[in-house]
C-alpha positions as CSV (number, residue, x, y, z in Angstrom):
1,X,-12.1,-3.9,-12.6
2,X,-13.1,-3.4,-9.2
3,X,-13.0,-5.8,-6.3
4,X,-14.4,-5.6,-2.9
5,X,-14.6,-7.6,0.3
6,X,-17.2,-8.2,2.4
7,X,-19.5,-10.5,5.1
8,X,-22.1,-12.6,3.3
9,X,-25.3,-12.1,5.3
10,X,-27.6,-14.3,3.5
11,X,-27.4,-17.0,1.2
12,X,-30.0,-18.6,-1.2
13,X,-29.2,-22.1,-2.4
14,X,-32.1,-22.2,-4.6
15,X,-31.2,-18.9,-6.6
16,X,-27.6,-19.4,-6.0
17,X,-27.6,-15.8,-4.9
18,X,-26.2,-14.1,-1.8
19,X,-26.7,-10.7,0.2
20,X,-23.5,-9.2,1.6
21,X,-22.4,-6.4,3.5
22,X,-19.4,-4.6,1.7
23,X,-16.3,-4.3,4.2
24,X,-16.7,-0.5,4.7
25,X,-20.2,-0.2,4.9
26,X,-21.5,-1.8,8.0
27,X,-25.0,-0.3,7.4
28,X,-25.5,-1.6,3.9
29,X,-26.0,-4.9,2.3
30,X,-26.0,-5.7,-1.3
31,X,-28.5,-8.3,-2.2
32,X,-29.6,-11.1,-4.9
33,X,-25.6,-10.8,-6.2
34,X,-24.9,-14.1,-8.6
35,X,-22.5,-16.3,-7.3
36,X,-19.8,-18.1,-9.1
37,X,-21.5,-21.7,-10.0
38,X,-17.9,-23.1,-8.9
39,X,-18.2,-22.2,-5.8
40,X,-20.1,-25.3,-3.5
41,X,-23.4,-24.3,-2.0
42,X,-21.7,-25.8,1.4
43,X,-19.4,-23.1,1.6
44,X,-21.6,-20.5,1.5
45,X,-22.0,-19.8,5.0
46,X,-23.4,-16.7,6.8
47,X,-20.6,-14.8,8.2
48,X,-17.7,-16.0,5.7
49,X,-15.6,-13.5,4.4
50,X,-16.1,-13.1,0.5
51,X,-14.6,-10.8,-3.0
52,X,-17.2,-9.4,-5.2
53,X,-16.4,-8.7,-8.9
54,X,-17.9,-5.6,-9.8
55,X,-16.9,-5.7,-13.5
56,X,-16.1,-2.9,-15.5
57,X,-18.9,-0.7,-13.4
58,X,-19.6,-0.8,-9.4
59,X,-23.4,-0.9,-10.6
60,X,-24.4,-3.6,-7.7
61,X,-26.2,-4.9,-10.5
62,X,-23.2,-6.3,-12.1
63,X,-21.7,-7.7,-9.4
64,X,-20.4,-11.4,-8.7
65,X,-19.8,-13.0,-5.6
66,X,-16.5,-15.2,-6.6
67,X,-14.7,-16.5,-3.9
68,X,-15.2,-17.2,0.0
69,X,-12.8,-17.8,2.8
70,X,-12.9,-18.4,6.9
């Protein structure tokens, strides 16, 4: 499984889905990525640091926004 870091740039309360841009990449952004219900929709804040789960593919199709720091 693969894990990667980025910036969330946009956040969704009502799908509970965000858009980040992967550490890396600073031209692309990965939209309408799931995010882990446990996480409060207070935290998600534009700009936070964040770890996507990719699963067992790095399809951006699979991937889950899990946790979220300063």
């Amino acid at each position: 499984m693969a894990v990667f870091r980025g910036k969330i740039t946009a956040w969704n309360s009502g799908t509970y889905k965000a858009s980040v841009r992967i550490d890396g990449s600073p031209g692309e952004v990965v939209s309408n990525i799931p995010v882990d219900r446990g996480l409060a929709s207070a935290d998600m804040v534009v700009g936070r640091a964040c770890l996507l789960d990719t699963g067992d593919t790095q399809n951006p199709a699979d991937f889950v926004l899990t946790t979220v720091w300063a």
